[in-house]
C-alpha positions in Angstrom: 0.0 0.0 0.0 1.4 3.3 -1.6 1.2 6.1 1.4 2.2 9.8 1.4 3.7 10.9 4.8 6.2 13.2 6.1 9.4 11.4 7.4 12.2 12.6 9.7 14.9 11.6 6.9 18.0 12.6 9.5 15.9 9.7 11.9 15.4 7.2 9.0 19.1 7.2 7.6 20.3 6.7 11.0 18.3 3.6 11.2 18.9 2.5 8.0 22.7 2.7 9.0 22.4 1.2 12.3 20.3 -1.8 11.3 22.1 -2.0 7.8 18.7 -1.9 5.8 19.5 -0.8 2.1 15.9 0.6 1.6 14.0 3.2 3.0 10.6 0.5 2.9 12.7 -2.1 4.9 13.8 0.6 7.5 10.1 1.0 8.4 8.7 -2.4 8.1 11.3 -2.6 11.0 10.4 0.2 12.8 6.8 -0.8 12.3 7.8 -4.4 13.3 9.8 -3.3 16.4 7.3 -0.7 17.6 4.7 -3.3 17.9 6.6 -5.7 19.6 7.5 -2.8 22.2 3.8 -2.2 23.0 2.9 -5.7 23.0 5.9 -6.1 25.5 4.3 -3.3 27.6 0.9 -4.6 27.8 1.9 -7.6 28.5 3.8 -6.3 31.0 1.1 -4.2 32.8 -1.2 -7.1 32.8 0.9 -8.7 35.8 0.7 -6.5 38.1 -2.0 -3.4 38.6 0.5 0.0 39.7 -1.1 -0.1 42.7 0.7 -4.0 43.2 4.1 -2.6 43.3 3.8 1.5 44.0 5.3 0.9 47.8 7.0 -1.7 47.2 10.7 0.3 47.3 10.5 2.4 50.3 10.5 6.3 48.8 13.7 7.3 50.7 15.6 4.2 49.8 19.5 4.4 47.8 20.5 1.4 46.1 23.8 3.4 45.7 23.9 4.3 49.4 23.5 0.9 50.4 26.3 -0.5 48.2 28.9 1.9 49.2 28.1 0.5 52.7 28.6 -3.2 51.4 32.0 -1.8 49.1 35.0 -3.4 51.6 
């Protein structure tokens, strides 16, 4: 399907670099592809646990850092 749409070209080369895809229709079939599979991964995700499962369970004043420098010998 033949679409008209205004495309960050600066965006689409740099993907097109990264991923080595040699055509600009390959370079979003893959973003399409990956962008899909990044929302599917969040739903899925959010379907575990409701926000209000795991909102207290890191105390709000608690540093991971803090408590490894302690542990560092």
């Amino acid at each position: 399907m033949k679409t008209a749409i205004e495309l960050d070209e600066t965006r689409l080369k740099r993907l097109m670099k990264l991923t080595g895809l040699k055509s600009r229709k390959a370079a979003l079939d893959y973003a399409l592809r990956e962008a899909e599979h990044a929302a599917r991964i969040r739903r899925f995700l959010k379907s575990l646990l409701p926000d209000t499962e795991y909102t207290d369970a890191v105390a709000t004043g608690y540093d991971v850092l803090a408590v490894r420098e302690k542990e560092t010998p």
